[in-house]
C-alpha positions in Angstrom: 28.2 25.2 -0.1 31.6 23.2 0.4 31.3 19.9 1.6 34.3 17.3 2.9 34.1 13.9 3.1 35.9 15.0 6.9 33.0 17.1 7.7 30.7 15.0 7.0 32.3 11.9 8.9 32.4 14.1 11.9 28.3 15.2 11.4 28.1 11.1 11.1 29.6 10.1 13.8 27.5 12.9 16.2 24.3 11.1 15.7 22.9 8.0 17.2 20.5 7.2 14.5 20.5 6.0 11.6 17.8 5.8 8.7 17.8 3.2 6.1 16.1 2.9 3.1 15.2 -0.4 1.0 13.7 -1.0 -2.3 10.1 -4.1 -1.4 9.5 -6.5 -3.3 6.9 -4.2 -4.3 9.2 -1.5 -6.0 8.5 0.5 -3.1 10.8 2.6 -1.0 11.0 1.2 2.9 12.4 2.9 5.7 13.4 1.7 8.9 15.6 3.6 11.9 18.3 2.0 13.1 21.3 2.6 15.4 24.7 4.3 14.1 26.7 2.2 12.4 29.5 0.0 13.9 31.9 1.3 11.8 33.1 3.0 9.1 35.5 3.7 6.8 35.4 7.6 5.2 32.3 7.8 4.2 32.2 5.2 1.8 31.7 2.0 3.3 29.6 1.7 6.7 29.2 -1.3 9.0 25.6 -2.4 10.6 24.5 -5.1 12.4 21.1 -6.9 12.4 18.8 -10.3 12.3 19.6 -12.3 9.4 15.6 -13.2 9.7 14.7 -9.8 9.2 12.4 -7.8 6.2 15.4 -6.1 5.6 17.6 -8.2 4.9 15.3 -10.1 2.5 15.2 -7.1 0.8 18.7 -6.3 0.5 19.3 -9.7 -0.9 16.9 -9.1 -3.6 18.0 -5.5 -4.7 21.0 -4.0 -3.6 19.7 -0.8 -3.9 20.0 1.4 -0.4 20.1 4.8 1.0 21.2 5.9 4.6 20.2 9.1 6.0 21.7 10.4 9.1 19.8 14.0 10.8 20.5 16.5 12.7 16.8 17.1 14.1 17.6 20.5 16.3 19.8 22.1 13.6 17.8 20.8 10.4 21.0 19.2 8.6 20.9 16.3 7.5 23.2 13.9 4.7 21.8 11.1 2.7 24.0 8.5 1.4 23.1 6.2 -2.0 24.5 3.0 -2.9 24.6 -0.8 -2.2 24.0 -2.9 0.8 25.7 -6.3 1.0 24.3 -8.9 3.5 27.7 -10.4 5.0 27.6 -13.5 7.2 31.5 -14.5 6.6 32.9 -14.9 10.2 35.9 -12.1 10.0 33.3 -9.4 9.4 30.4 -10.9 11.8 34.2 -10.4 14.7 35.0 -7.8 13.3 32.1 -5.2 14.7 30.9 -7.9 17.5 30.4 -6.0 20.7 29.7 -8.1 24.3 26.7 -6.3 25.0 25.3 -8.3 21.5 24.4 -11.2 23.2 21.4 -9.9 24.1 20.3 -10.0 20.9 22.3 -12.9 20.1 22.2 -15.5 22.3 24.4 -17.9 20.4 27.0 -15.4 20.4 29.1 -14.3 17.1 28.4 -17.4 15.2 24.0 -17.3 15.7 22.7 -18.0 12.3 20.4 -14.8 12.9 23.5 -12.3 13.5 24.7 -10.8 10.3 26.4 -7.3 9.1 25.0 -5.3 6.9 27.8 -3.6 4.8 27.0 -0.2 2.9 29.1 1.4 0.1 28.5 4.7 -0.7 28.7 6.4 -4.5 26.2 9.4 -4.0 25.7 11.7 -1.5 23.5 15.0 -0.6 24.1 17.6 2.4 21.8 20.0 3.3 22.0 22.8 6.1 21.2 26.4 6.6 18.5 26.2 3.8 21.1 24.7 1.1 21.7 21.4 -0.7 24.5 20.0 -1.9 25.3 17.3 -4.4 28.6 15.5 -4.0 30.4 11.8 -5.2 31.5 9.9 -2.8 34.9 8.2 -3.8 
């Protein structure tokens, strides 16, 4: 099976969902859903937005380690992602993926203390679809 980074930007950017994994303070893996990302360059780096309170971001602050799967649940394909998760609160990347609707979570706007992006860079990934895997780098 030949993969592209293009194809599987385009089967990204299809879904609404997105599942991330963390490492606990337990050694365990965690897995939480999310919504698609912000943004995203190729399919390297990936923009998310979340509470700065959060389990998640605890965890991400003590191990870097991260996954991101996105599914197709109808067709059974499905790509997972591995690599590192920052935790950014610098105010140019907190603008940079601020939408209006936001401040519903985030009363304070742009600037509350519990809005922050969660930034993922990609080095591994693995596509399957039509009963095949595939191993690819992810430059």
């Amino acid at each position: 099976m030949q993969v592209t980074p293009e194809m599987i930007g385009e089967f990204i950017d299809r879904r609404n969902v997105s599942i991330v994994g963390s490492v606990g303070q337990d050694g365990f893996p965690n897995i939480k859903a999310m919504l698609e990302p912000r943004k995203r360059d190729g399919i390297k780096t990936f923009w998310f937005t979340t509470n700065t309170s959060s389990m998640r971001v605890a965890q991400f602050r003590a191990d870097p380690r991260a996954c991101v799967y996105f599914f197709d649940r109808d067709a059974y394909r499905g790509v997972m992602l591995q690599g590192s998760m920052a935790v950014c609160e610098d105010a140019a990347t907190k603008e940079m993926i601020w939408r209006d609707g936001d401040m519903l979570y985030y009363r304070e706007g742009v600037a509350d203390p519990d809005y922050c992006v969660l930034k993922f860079t990609a080095v591994l990934g693995r596509y399957y679809a039509e009963f095949s895997a595939c191993n690819f780098e992810v430059k």
